[in-house]
N, C-alpha and C positions, 0 to 999 in steps of 0.2 A: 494763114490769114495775115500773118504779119512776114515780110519779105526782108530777109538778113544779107546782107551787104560782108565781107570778110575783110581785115585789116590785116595788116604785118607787125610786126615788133615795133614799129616806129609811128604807128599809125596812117601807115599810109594806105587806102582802097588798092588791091591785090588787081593783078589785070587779069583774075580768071574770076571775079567778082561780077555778078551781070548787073548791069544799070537799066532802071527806067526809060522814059516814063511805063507805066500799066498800060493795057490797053485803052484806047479811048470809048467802050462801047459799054454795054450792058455786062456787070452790074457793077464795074469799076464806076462807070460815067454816073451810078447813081448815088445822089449824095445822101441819100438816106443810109447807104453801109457806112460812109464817112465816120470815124470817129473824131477827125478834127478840120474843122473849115476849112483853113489852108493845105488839105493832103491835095487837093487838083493831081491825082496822078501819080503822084512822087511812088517811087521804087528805087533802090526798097526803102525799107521803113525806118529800120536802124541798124548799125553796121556792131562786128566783137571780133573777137581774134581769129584769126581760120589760117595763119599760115603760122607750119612750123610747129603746128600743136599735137604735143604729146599725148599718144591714145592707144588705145588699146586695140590688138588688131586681132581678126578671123584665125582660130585656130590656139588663140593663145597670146601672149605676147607683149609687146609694146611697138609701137614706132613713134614716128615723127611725119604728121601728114599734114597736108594742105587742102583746103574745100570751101566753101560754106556748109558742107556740110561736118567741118571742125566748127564753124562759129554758130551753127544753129543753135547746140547743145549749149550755148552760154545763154542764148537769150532763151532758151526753155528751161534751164534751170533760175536765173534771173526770175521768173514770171513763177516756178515752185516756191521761191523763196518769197514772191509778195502777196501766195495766196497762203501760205503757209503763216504769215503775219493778219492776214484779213480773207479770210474765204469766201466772203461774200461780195469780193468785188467781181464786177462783173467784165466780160472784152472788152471796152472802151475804157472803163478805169485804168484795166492794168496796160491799154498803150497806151495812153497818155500819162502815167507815172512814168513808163519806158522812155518813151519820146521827150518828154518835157524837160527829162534829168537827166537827157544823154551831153556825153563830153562832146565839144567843138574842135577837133584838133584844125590846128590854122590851117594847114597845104588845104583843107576840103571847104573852106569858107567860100560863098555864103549858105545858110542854112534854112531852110533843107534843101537838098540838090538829089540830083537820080545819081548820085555818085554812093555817099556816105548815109542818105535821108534825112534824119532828125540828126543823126551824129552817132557818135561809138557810148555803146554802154557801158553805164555808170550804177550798177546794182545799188550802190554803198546810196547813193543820191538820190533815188527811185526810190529807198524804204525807209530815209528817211523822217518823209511825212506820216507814213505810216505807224511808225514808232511813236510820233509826236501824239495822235491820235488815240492810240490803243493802250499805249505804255505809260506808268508814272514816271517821272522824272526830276531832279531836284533842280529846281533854277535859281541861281544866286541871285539875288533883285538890289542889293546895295550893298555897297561896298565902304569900310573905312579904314585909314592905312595911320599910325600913328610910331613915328618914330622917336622910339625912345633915345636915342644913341646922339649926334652931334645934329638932329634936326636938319639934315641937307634935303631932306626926300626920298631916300636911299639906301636900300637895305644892302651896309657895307659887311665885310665879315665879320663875326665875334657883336654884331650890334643886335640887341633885342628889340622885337620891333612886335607890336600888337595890331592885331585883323580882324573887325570886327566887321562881320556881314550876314545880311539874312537871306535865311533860306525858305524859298514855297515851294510847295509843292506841285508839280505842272497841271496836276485833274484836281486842284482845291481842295484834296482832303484833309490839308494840316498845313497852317503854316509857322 
């Protein structure tokens, strides 16, 4: 359901990477499967590493292989990793966490294209909102800086300098 794109080490779309558009017919052409307005078509969806990636191979072993089927395995563990933070989301959350947070590398601009799609995944960026959401977190809300030393604003060597700042908490338990 969601169409992976392969990059190289530099980020470039690999020329055994298949491009778009989908078909124009049933049930591409229907926007009820849509999970986001502007998909019209676009293939694939979003692009990860597929060339040159170390794996493991039939019989044992290791190599060094090229595919998208090297880069699937990134965005299906990507998508373990943001249900593994929130299990109840459902296929349209986790593409548009995927899509919405993928990297733009320049050579593939504008975005989305049937090249690259939404862009190269970004897991770390994708979850997170997720974290923000699920997890406490301490956020520093104000800050004061007080130099004790020759008062330039500058915390020089050997200068003692005092920091006072408050902390809350992100879900309001304490602050």
């Amino acid at each position: 359901v969601i169409g992976v794109g392969a990059t190289d080490l530099y980020d470039n779309i690999t020329p055994f990477s298949l491009r778009g558009p989908a078909p124009n017919q049933w049930p591409w052409s229907d926007e009820n499967y849509w999970c986001k307005s502007d998909w019209n078509l676009i293939k694939p969806d979003i692009s990860a590493p597929g060339r040159n990636i170390h794996s493991s191979i039939p019989g044992g072993g290791y190599a060094n292989w090229d595919g998208t089927s090297m880069s699937t395995p990134h965005v299906t563990g990507a998508i373990a990793l943001l249900l593994s933070i929130d299990s109840t989301l459902d296929y349209c959350e986790v593409y548009n966490l995927l899509l919405d947070n993928a990297d733009h590398p320049e050579q593939g601009e504008p975005y989305p294209n049937n090249d690259y799609g939404w862009g190269r995944l970004n897991i770390f960026k994708a979850a997170i909102p997720l974290f923000m959401e699920h997890f406490s977190y301490i956020l520093a809300t104000n800050f004061e800086f007080q130099d004790n030393g020759d008062d330039d604003g500058r915390f020089d060597p050997d200068e003692t300098v005092q920091i006072y700042f408050t902390l809350k908490d992100s879900l309001g338990w304490k602050d």
